[in-house]
C-alpha positions as CSV (number, residue, x, y, z in Angstrom):
1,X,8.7,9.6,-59.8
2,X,8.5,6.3,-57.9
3,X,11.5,7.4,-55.6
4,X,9.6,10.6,-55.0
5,X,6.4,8.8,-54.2
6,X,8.6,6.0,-52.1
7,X,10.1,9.1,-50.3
8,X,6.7,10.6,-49.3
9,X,5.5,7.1,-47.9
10,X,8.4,6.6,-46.0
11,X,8.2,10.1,-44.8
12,X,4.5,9.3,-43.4
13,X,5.2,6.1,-42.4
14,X,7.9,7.7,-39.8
15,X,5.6,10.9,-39.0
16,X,2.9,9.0,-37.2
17,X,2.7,9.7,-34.3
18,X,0.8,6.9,-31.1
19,X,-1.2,8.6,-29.0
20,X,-1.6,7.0,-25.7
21,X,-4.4,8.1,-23.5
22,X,-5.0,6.9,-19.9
23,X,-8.8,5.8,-19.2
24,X,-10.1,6.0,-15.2
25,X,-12.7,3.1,-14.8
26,X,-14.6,2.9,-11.8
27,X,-15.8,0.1,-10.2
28,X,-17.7,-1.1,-7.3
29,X,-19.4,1.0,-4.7
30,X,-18.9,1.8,-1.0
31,X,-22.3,1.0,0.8
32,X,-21.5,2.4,4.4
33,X,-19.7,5.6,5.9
34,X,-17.9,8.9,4.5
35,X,-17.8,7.7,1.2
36,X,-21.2,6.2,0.9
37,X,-22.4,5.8,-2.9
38,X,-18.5,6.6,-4.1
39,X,-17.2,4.2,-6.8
40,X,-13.4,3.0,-6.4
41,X,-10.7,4.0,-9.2
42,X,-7.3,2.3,-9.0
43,X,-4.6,4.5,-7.3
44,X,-0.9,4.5,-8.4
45,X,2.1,1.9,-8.3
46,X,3.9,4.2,-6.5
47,X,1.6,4.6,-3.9
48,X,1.4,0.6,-3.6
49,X,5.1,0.8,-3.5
50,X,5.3,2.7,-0.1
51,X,2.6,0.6,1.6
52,X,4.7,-2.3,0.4
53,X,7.8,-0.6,1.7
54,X,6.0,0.1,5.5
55,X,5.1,-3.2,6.0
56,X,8.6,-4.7,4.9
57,X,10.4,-2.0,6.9
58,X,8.2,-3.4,9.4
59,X,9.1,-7.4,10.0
60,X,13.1,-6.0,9.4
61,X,12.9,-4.0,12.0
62,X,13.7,-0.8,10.2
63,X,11.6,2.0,12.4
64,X,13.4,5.0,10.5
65,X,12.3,4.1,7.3
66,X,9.0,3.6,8.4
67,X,9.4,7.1,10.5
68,X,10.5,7.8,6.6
69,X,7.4,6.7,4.8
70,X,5.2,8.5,7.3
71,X,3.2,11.3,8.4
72,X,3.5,13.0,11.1
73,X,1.1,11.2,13.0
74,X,-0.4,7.7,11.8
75,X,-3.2,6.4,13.0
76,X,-3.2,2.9,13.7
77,X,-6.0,0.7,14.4
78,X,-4.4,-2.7,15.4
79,X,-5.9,-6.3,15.0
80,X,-7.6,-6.5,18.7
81,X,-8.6,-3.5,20.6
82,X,-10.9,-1.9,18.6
83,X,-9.7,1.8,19.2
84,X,-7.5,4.0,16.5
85,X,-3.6,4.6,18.4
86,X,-2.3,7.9,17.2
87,X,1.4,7.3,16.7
88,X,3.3,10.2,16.7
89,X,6.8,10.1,14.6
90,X,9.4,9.2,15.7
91,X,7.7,6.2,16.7
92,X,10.9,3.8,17.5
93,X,9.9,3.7,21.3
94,X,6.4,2.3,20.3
95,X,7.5,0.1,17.1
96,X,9.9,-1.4,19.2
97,X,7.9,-2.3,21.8
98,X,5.7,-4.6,19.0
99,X,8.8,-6.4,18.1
100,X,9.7,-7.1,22.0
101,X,8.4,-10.7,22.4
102,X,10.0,-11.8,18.8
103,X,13.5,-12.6,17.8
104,X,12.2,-12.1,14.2
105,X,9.4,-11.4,12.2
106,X,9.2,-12.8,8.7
107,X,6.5,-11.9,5.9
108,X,5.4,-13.1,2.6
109,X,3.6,-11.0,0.6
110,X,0.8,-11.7,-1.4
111,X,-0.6,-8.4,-2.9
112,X,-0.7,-5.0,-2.8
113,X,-4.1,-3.2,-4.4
114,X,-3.8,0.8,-4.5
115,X,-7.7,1.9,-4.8
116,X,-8.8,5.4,-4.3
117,X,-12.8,6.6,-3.5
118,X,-13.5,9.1,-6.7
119,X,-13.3,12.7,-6.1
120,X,-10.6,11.8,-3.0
121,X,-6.6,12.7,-2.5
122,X,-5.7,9.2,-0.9
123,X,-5.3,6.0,-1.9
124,X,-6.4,2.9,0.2
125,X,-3.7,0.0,-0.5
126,X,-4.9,-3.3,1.0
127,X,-1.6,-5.3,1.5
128,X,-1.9,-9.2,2.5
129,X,0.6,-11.7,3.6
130,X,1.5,-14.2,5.8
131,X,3.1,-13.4,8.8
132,X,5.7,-15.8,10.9
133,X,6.5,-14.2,14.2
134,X,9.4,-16.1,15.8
135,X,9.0,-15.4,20.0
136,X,12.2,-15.0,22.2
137,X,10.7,-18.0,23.9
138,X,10.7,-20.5,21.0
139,X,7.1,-20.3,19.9
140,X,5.9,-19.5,16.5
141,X,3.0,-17.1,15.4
142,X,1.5,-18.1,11.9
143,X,-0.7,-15.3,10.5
144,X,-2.9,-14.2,7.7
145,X,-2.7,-10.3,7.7
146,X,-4.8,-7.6,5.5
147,X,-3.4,-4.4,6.0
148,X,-5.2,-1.3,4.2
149,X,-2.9,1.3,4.3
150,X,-3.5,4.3,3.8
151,X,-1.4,7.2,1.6
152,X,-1.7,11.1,0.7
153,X,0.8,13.0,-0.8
154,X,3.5,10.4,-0.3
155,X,3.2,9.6,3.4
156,X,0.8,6.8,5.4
157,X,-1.4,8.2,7.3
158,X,-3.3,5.7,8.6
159,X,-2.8,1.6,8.7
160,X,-5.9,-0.5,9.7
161,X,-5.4,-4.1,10.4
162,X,-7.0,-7.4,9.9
163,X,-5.8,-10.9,11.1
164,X,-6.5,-14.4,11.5
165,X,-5.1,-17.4,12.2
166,X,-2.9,-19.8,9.8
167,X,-2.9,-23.4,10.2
């Protein structure tokens, strides 16, 4: 009898079973624009991983992965300027023509924070890092960037960015 009941308790003890279920919090709110009075939900690693990717791709100097990693048309609102640039892939021709003043570019990255607006199919991943740009003519450009880049279905869509200076 005890083997039978030692039997059945081991049997339980094996056939429970952990369920794991995935809660959404939202947090904060948007106070201006399209998404006015939306809360924020955290998007996935994944799509964190291809912002990451973009702006690494970036500072090396790798324009077909970026080409890779985006849409068919990013639009990029740059750091001065204050208009969007609709950058049409393959975009080698303008990519390179960023990098022509630098022998390098080199980037340490802080963060990457994938957020979506509730209710939307895009997440909003703010990068930041530090940029060192190395010029052809000696000089060296310290930055502190924020990038929010933005990613549906895989691809960035849009990048939006913010600088200042670094001591």
């Amino acid at each position: 009898m005890k083997n039978f009941l030692l039997l059945i308790f081991i049997s339980m003890l094996f056939s429970c079973e952990t369920k794991t279920v995935e809660i959404e919090k939202k947090a904060g709110i948007v106070l201006n624009g399209n998404n006015k009075g939306k809360k924020f939900v955290l998007g996935s690693d994944k799509d964190a991983q291809i912002a990451l990717d973009m702006v690494q791709a970036y500072a090396d100097r790798e324009f077909d992965k970026m080409n890779e990693l985006a849409n068919d048309t990013v639009m990029f609102f740059p750091d001065m300027g204050g208009k969007y640039i609709a950058v049409a892939a393959p975009a080698n021709d303008f990519l390179a023509s960023l990098h022509e003043p630098y022998d390098s570019i080199r980037r340490f990255i802080w963060n990457a924070i994938p957020l979506k607006f509730e209710n939307n199919d895009y997440t909003n991943v703010v990068v930041s890092f530090q940029e060192f740009k190395y010029g052809k003519d000696g000089t060296v450009e310290k930055s502190k960037v924020v990038e929010k880049i933005y990613v549906r279905n895989g691809k960035v869509f849009r990048i939006n960015q913010l600088m200042g200076e670094l001591e």
